[in-house]
C-alpha positions, 0 to 999 in steps of 0.5 A: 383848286389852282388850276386856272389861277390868275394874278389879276382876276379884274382884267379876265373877260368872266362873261359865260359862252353862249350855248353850244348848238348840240345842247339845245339836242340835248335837251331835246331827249329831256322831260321838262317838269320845271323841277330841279334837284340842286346840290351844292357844297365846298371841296372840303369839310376840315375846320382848317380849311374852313375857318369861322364855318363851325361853331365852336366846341365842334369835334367832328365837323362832317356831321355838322357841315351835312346839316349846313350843305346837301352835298360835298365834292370828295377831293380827299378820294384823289389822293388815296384809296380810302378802305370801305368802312371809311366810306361807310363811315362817312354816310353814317355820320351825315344826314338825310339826302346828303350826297357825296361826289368822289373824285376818282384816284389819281392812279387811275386819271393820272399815273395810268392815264385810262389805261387797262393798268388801271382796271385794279384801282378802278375796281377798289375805288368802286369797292369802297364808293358803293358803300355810300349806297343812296348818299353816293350823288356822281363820281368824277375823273379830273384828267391831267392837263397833259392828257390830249386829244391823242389819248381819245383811243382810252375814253371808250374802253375805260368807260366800258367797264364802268358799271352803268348804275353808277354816274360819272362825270369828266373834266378835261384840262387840254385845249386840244378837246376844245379848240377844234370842234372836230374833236370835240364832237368826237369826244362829246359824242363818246360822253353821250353813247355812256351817258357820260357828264361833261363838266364845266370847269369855270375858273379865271385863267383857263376860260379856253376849257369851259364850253356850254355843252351838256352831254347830259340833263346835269350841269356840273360846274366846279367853279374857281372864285378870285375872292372879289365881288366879281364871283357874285357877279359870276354866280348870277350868270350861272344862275340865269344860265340855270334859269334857262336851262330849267325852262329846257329841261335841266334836271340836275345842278351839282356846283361845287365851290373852290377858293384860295381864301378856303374861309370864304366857300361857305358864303359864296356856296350860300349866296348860290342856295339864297338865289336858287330859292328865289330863282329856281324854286329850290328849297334848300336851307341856308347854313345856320352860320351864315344867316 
């Protein structure tokens, strides 16, 4: 992920906003019982993307990298509509409790912008995603960068015909969603009559996009790294942001890693695991590879 790419990651302030005040509501309407479900993963699963991940002889580098991670983001699913058996394909192939987190097609997000042009892909994109069953975790809409608060009008009717059973979660690229707060009420308070998740995009250049309010019991982070010691710095914030939320009520953390060194997602994703374990008392397993 480019979006939000700086040249001198040392001179960026990566310090986290404090909560916004409806968040603390939020959890308000949440069952705080201490537990949390944690999926996190990488962008990508390919061996050029991640180098020196698989060991060597591995052909078919899903199966392995689902015994290594619970969970993918699914950004191969922007670019095309994959058929249904590829879907099915791909939960055959991985393990017990592995989840997949789609990104919507870019004809819906992008070329049709919400728009009711985009019921069909809507309705093929949902054909196929079904077909992961209980390893579908929660779809996702990246909206373009140019898609402004002037658009709000298409949130409500899209959101309408996206089947209730199935989780989705948004994030907005604008500034215009975040810098007025009058707007950004309105469009937190569409997300929470749908039951909708705001995503907060955490990545060097673009800190105008990330805010910390839930709109639901799940905090979805696609965090951009700088390659440095500065994302471990990064990650221990989040973790104590986490850490907080637990003790409020949080039930659901997806954190999905994206780098521009792609080798390196592997071990920012473990170092996440190996603190949770310690902090939020997760279980997960730490990748084999990288112990």
């Amino acid at each position: 992920m480019k979006f939000g790419k700086v040249d001198n990651p040392e001179l960026v302030d990566f310090t986290l906003p404090p909560d916004h005040f409806e968040t603390k509501r939020v959890f308000n309407n949440c069952t705080v019982n201490g537990k949390i479900n944690l999926y996190i993963g990488c962008a990508k699963w390919s061996k050029t993307e991640l180098k020196d991940f698989y060991p060597k002889g591995t052909k078919d580098e899903l199966p392995y990298y689902s015994t290594q991670f619970n969970a993918i983001e699914l950004n191969a699913s922007f670019y095309r509509i994959f058929p249904p058996e590829q879907f099915k394909l791909w939960k055959e192939k991985t393990t017990k409790g592995f989840k997949f987190f789609p990104k919507l097609v870019q004809n819906i997000s992008h070329f049709k912008r919400l728009s009711e042009d985009a019921q069909p892909y809507l309705d093929q994109f949902l054909a196929s995603v079904i077909q992961l069953e209980e390893k579908l975790g929660m779809c996702f809409l990246q909206m373009p960068h140019n898609f402004a608060p002037k658009s709000i009008d298409r949130l409500e009717p899209f959101l309408q015909k996206f089947p209730e059973d199935i989780p989705i979660a948004i994030e907005f690229r604008h500034k215009g969603w975040f810098e007025d707060p009058k707007v950004f009420t309105a469009l937190c308070d569409i997300l929470e009559a749908f039951k909708v998740t705001l995503i907060m995009t955490d990545s060097p250049g673009r800190r105008d996009v990330l805010s910390m309010r839930l709109t639901t019991n799940t905090a979805f982070i696609r965090f951009n790294s700088v390659n440095t010691e500065q994302d471990k710095v990064r990650l221990d914030q989040w973790m104590y942001k986490f850490e907080t939320w637990q003790k409020q009520g949080l039930q659901n953390i997806y954190l999905f890693i994206h780098q521009k060194i792609n080798e390196d997602h592997p071990l920012l994703a473990a170092y996440v695991i190996n603190q949770a374990n310690k902090k939020l008392g997760t279980q997960l397993s730490v990748p084999t590879m990288l112990t």
